[in-house]
N, C-alpha and C positions, 0 to 999 in steps of 0.2 A: 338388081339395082341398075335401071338403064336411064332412061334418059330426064324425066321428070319430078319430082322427089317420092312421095312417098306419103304414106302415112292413112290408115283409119283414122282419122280424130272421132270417128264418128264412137269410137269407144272413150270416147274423152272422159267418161265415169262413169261407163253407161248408162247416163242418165240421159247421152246426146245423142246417142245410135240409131241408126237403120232404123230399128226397130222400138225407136221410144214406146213406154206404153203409159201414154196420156190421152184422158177423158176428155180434153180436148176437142180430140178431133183434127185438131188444126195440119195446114199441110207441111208434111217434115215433119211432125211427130203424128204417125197415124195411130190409129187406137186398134188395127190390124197387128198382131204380137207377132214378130218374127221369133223362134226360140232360140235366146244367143246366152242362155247360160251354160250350154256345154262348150260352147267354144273356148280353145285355150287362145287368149288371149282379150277376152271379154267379162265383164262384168256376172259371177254367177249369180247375185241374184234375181230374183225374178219382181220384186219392187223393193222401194225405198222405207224407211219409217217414218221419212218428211213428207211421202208422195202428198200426202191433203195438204200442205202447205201451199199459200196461192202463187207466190211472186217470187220465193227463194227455196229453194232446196238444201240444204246443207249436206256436207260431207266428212266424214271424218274417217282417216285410213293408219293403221300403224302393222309396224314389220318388228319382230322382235328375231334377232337369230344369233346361233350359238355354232359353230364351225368347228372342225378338229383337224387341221392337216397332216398327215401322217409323216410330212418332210418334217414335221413340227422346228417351224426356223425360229432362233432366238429371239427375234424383234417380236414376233407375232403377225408379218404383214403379210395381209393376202395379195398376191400378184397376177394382172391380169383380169380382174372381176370388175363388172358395176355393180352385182349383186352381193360385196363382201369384202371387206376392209381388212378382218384382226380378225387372228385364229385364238381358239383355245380363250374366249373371253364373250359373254354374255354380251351384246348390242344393239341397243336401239337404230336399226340401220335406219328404219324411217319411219318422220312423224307426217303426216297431211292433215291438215284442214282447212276446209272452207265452203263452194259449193257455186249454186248455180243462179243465175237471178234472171225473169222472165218476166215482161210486162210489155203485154202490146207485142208492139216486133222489137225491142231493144232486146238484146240479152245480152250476158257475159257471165266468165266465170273465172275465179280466181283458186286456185290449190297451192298455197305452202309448203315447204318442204322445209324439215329437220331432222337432226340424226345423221349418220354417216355418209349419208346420200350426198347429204346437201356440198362432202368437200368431196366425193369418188366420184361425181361424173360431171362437175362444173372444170378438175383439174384434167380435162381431157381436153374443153377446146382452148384453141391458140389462136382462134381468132383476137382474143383480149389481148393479145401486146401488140395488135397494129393498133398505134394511137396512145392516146393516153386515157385517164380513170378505170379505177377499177371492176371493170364489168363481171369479171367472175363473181366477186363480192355484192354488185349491186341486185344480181338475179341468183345467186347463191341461195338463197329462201324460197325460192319460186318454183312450180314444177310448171302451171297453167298460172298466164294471168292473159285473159283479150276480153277486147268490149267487139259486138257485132250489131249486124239487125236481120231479121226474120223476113224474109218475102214469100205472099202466098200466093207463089206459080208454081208450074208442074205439079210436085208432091212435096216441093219446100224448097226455099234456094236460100243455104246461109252465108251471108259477107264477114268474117272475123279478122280483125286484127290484133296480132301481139303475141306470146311468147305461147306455145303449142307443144302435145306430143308428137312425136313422129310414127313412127309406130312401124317399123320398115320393116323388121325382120321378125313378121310376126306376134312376136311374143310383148305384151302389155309393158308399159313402165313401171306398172302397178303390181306389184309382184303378188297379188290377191285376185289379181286376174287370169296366172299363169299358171301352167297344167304344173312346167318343171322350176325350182328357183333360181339354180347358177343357169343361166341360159347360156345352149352353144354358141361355139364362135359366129356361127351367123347373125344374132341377133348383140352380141356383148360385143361386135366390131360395129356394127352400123347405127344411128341415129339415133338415140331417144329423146331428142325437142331441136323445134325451128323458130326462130323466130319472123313474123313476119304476117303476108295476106294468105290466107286460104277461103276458098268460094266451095262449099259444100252446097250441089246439085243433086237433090233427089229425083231422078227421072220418073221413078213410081218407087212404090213399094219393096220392091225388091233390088234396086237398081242406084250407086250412087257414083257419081262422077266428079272427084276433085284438084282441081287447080292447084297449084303455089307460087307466090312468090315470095321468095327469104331469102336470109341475109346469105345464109352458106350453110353448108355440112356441119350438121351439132353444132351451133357457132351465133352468140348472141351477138358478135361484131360480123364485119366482111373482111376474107382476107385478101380479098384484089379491088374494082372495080365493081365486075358483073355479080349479080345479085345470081340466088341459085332460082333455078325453074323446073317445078314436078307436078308431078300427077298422080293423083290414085283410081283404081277403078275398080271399084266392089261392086257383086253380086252374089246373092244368095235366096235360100230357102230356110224350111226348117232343119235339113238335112245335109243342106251342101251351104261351102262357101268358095267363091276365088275370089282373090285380088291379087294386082297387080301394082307395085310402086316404082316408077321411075324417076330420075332425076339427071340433073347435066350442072354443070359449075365449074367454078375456078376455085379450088378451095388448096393450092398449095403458097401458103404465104410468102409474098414476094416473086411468085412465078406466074405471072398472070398468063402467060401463053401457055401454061399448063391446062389442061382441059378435062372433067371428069364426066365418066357415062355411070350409070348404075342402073339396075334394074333386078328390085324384086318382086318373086310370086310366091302365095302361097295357095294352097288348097285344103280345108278341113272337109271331112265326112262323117257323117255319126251316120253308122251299120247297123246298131242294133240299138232298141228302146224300148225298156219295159220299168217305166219308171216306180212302179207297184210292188215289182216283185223284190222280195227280201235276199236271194240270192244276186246275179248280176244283172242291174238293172240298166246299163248305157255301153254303149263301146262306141268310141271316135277317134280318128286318127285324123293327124296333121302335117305337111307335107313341104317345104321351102326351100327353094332353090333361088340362086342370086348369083349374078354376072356383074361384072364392070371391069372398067378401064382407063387409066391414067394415059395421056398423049398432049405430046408436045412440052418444052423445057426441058431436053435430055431424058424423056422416057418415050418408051413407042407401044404401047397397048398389049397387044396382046404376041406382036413379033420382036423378037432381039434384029436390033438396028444398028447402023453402024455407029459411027463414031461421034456422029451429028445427032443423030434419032436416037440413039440411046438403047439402054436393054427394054425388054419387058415389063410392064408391071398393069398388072391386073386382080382380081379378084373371083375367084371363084369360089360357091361354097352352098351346101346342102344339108336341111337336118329334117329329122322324122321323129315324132311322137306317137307314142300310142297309149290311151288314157280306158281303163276298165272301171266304169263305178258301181258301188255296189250297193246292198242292206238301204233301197230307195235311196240312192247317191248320198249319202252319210259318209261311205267310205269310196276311195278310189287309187287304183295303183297304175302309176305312170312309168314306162321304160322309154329311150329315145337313146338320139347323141346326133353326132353329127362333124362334118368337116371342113375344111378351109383352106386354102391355097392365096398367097397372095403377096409375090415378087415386088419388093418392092416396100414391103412392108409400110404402105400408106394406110390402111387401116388397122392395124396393129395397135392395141393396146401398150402403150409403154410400160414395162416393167417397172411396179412401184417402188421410188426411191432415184431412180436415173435419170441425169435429165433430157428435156424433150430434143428431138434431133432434127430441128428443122434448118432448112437451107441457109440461115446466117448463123455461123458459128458464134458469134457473139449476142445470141438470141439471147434476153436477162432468163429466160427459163432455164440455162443452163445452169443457174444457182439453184435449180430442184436436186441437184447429185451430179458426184465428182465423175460419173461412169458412163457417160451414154450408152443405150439401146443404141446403135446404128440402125437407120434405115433410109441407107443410101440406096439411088439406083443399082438394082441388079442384086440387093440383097434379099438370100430365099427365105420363106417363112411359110411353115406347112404344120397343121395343128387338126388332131382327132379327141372327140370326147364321149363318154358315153356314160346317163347317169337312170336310176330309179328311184322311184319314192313313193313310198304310201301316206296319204292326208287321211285326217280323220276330221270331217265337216259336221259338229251336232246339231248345226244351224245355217241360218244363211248370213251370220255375224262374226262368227271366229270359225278359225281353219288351226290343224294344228299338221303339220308336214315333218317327215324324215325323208332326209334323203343322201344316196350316194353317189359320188358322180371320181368319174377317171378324166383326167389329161392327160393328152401331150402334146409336144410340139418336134417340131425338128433340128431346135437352135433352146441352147439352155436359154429358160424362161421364166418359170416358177421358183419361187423362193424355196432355197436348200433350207438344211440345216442352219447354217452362218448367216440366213438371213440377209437383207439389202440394205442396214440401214448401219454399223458400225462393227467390231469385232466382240462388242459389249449385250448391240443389242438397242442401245441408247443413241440419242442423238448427240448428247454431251460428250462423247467419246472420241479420242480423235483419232483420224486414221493415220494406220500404218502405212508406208510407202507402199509395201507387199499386197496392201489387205485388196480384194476387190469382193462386188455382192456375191452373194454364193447362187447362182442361178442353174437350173437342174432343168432335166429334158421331161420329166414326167412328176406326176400330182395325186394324190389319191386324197380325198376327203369324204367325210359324215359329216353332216349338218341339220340342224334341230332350225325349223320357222314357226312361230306363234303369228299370224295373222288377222287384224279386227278390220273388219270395216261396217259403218252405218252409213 
């Protein structure tokens, strides 16, 4: 995550990709098929059931999942995930619909969000309390909403404004997109939507170059002044993919001299293809590594500084998938995992239940729990995962996935036994002077996902 932001939108449902495949012709959607349904983090199928529709596309996506933590804490809360709320309890994590509308060069596309989603990753930015209304609420339903226009130079140039995926750390929003579900720390710490202008440049075919300008870091407000500024730059084949996302911002509220670098890459390859054969028909791996760094406002990047400069605080972090499909990609078994370093604990997930710990102690967030997460300068935060899972795909409409996955971290984190939310369990309950969350260094889970999308 270096200097520019980030993001494929170009998987925006894939319906918007690289590699559109529309009778068209037109430029920016060639009718040359890049193949991007193996990729993890892309749309697998290979068309729509609205494709003949003229001027709108529709879409409609749902996540159905079932979790079992082995700490099994009384509340039932999961800690640390955008992929998973409530253990031990059947959940609609998420509903979407909506889709895509194309006429002439006008286009735009709207996707709603319902279901668990809609309160686990809107209570993560803090941009909404600089200022007043309530912004988490007003895009709380929203996954994609922009209007743009279509221009036919080079291989397509699209102008979008409005609320966006990000897509930084590889892995889809769309959990229908993704090889694994609970996604490692690399991608469940970094962005999933911006809002703002992105300029999607197809250079040719295989070749796409994207601009940003947004409000800030996951963040439907700003939390200083300076607006955030990134880039993406994908390139692929049928075989290969890299991209690159970078970003730079001011995204510590009320620290505007604070300054943020990021930068990720990923790299997919699919090694083997026999999409025929009834034993194993695919093998691809996938590959992400991500840098950045916090400087200036009492932190100093990547060196501990003195008194003035501040300690360290930075971001490092790496994950690897590897995806087998089989019986003509009907079935496929995923292993990966991946890890995380990151002093300072500015991309850290808050521990659900505690509240947010940002530089004005009298932030109103601090009515989310009587406990803060600390993540002051200089505090360490180091975190490994490692999960597998076999899907069984009978179609290119529902998916049905188990999967297992390990944490940990190096500062209690994960919801124990006792749970983060009372001694009961409940919210009604009141605390003891004694009680605090029960926060544990390691995680083990099974988890059941039914997945549709049309």
């Amino acid at each position: 995550m270096k200097v520019v932001v980030l993001c494929v939108a170009l998987v925006a449902s894939g319906m918007t990709s690289l590699a559109h495949d529309d009778s068209t012709g037109r430029a920016g959607e060639p009718p040359e098929v890049i193949d991007q349904t193996w990729h993890n983090g892309s749309d697998r199928r290979d068309s729509s059931l609205f494709k003949d529709m003229q001027f709108f596309t529709p879409s409609v996506m749902m996540d159905v999942n079932y979790t079992y933590s082995f700490n099994n804490p009384i509340d039932n809360t999961v800690v640390g995930s955008t992929a998973l709320a409530r253990n031990n309890e059947l959940q609609l994590q998420a509903l979407h619909f909506g889709g895509d509308f194309n006429y002439k060069g006008a286009r735009a596309r709207i996707m709603t969000q319902f279901g668990m989603r809609s309160i686990v990753v809107p209570r993560n930015d803090y941009s909404v309390y600089r200022g007043q209304y309530q912004l988490a609420d007003v895009y709380r339903y929203l996954s994609e909403a922009y209007v743009g226009y279509h221009f036919d130079a080079l291989h397509g140039i699209n102008v979008d404004f409005g609320l966006f995926l990000s897509y930084i750390g590889l892995n889809s929003y769309y959990q229908s997109e993704n090889w694994e579900y609970q996604a490692s720390f690399t991608s469940d710490n970094t962005p999933w939507f911006f809002n703002g202008l992105r300029i999607q440049i197809f250079v040719n075919k295989n070749l796409k170059i994207e601009p940003w300008i947004i409000n800030g870091w996951q963040s439907y407000g700003k939390f200083n002044s300076m607006p955030g500024l990134g880039a993406n730059i994908t390139w692929m084949n049928n075989n290969f993919k890299f991209l690159t996302n970078d970003y730079i911002g001011t995204d510590a509220g009320g620290v505007p001299e604070r300054v943020r670098f990021h930068s990720d890459n990923s790299v997919l390859f699919k090694y083997y293809n026999e999409p025929d054969s009834k034993g194993v028909s695919r093998m691809a791996f996938s590959l992400t590594g991500d840098i950045g760094f916090e400087k200036g406002g009492g932190v100093n990047g990547f060196t501990d500084g003195d008194s003035l400069q501040g300690p360290a605080q930075y971001f490092t972090s790496v994950m690897f998938y590897n995806r087998i499909w089989f019986a003509k990609n009907k079935f496929a078994w995923t292993v990966g995992g991946g890890m995380m370093k990151n002093p300072g604990r500015y991309l850290v997930l808050y521990p659900t239940g505690q509240a947010s710990p940002l530089p004005n102690p009298a932030s109103p967030t601090g009515t989310e729990g009587a406990y803060p997460f600390s993540a002051r300068p200089g505090d360490q935060f180091e975190g490994w995962d490692v999960s597998t899972n076999i899907s069984w795909m009978p179609d290119q409409i529902v998916e049905f996935r188990l999967e297992y996955v390990h944490r940990e971290a190096s500062v209690p984190y994960f919801a124990g036994p006792g749970g983060v939310t009372s001694p009961s369990g409940f919210q009604w309950t009141s605390l003891p002077p004694d009680w605090r969350p029960d926060l544990v260094k390691t995680e083990n889970r099974i988890l059941f996902a039914a997945l549709f999308r049309i």
